[in-house]
C-alpha positions, -999 to 999 in steps of 0.1 A, spaced: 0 0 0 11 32 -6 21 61 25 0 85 -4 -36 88 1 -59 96 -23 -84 126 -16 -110 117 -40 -117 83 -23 -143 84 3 -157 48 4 -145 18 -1 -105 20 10 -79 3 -7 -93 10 -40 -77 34 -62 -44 42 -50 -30 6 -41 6 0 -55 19 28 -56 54 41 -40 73 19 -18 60 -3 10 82 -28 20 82 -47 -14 100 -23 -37 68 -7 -46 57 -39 -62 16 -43 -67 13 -76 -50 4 -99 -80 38 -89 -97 51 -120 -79 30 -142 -98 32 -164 -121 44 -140 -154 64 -114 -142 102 -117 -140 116 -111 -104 152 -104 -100 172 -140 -97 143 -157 -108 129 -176 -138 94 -176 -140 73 -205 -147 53 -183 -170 65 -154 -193 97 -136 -196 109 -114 -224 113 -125 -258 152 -130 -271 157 -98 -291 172 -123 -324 150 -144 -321 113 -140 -331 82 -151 -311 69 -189 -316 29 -189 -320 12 -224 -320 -26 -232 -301 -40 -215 -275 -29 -233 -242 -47 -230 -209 -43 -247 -173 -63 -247 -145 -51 -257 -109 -70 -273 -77 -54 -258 -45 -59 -275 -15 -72 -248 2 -101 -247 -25 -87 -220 -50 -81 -221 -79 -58 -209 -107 -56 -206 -143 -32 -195 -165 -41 -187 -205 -16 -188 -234 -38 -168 -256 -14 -168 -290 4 -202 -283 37 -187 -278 42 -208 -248 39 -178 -224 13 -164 -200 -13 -139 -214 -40 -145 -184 -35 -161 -149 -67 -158 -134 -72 -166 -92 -106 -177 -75 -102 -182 -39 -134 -198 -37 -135 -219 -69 -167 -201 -79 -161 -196 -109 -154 -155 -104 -118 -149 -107 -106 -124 -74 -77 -115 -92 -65 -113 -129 -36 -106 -140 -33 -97 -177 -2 -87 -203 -20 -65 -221 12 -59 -243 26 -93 -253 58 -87 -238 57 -117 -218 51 -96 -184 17 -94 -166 19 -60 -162 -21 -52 -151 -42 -64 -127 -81 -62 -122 -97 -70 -90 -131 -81 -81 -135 -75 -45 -169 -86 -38 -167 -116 -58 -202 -108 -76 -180 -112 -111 -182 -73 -120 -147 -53 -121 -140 -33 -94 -111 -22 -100 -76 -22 -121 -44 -13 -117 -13 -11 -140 23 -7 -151 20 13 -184 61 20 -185 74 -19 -178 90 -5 -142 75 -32 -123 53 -5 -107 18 4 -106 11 42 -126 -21 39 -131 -51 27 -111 -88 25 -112 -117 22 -90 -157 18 -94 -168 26 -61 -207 24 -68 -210 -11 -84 -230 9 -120 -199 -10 -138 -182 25 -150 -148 43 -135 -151 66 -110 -118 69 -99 -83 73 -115 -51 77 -96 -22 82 -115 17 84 -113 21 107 -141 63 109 -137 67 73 -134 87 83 -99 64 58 -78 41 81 -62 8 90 -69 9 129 -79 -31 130 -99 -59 124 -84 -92 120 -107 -135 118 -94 -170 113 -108 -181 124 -71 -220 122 -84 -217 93 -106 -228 106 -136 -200 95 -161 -183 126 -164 -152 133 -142 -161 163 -116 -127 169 -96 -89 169 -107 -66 172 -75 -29 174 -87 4 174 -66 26 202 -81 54 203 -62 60 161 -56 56 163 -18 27 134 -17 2 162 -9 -23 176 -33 -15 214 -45 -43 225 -73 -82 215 -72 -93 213 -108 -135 212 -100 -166 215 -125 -187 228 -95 -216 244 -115 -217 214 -140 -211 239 -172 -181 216 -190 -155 241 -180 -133 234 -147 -124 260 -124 -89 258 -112 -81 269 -74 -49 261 -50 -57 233 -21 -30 248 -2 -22 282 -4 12 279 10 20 254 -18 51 264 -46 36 271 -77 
């Protein structure tokens, strides 16, 4: 978990900033360790980077699925036969809804976004992601309200592992309603970028009036 905490969320914790900075892990998401994703010293079962002379080996889609004793289970998907993990899916209850997924979105043989369901009612709740390949999470996503659309964001926009953009649908209507935004890279927000009288055009005023502009 990050030390940031995000001033858009008011339900719900845990959702929309979780990943970023360092806490204890290297500022690893937890799921990073999974199968797919290349730790340090280690040669994972599922996925690494492709040799740069040598080109990718496609065949037939390929899936596993794994029993846990304590009544999970796990599947991992080879979606273009290249003999490395596109999907590894966990259910903790084996029913049927997958708690966790973790996805390479890009191919690269790294599972490099993960998307939570954390009521187990097989909707997203919400998704997090490593957009640069830094083995940490930049970008994150939260539906707080369960009407199966984003209304959160929480972003690492300088790749530096803290969360610095803050983004709300506060009424739930689809269209985002408050931008906080940390100027100065202290962890707290500076600007409040609000569309308080609903007219398409935010209004831009400090949060702190001490802040460095």
């Amino acid at each position: 978990m990050s030390e940031f905490d995000d001033p858009t969320l008011t339900d719900t914790p845990d959702t929309g900033h979780e990943g970023f900075g360092h806490a204890g892990d290297g500022g690893h998401e937890p799921g990073y360790d999974q199968p797919g994703y290349e730790q340090p010293g280690h040669e994972p079962p599922y996925g690494h980077d492709q040799p740069h002379d040598e080109p990718p080996h496609y065949g037939d889609p390929d899936s596993i699925v794994e029993k846990n004793v304590d009544g999970s289970t796990d599947v991992v998907v080879d979606l273009n036969g290249d003999g490395y993990a596109d999907v590894v899916q966990h259910d903790s209850d084996s029913d049927g809804y997958a708690d966790t997924t973790y996805v390479d979105s890009n191919h690269d043989g790294r599972l490099d976004t993960i998307l939570k369901d954390y009521d187990d009612d097989g909707d997203l709740d919400a998704a997090f992601a490593d957009t640069n390949a830094d083995g940490r999470v930049d970008y994150a996503a939260a539906d707080l309200n369960d009407d199966n659309k984003v209304d959160h964001v929480t972003l690492d926009t300088d790749y530096d592992g803290k969360a610095d953009t803050w983004i709300a649908d506060v009424d739930y209507d689809g269209k985002p309603d408050v931008a906080f935004v940390d100027t100065n890279d202290d962890g707290t927000p500076d600007v409040a970028v609000t569309d308080t009288n609903h007219d398409g055009t935010p209004e831009q005023q400090p949060v702190n009036p001490y802040a460095a502009s």
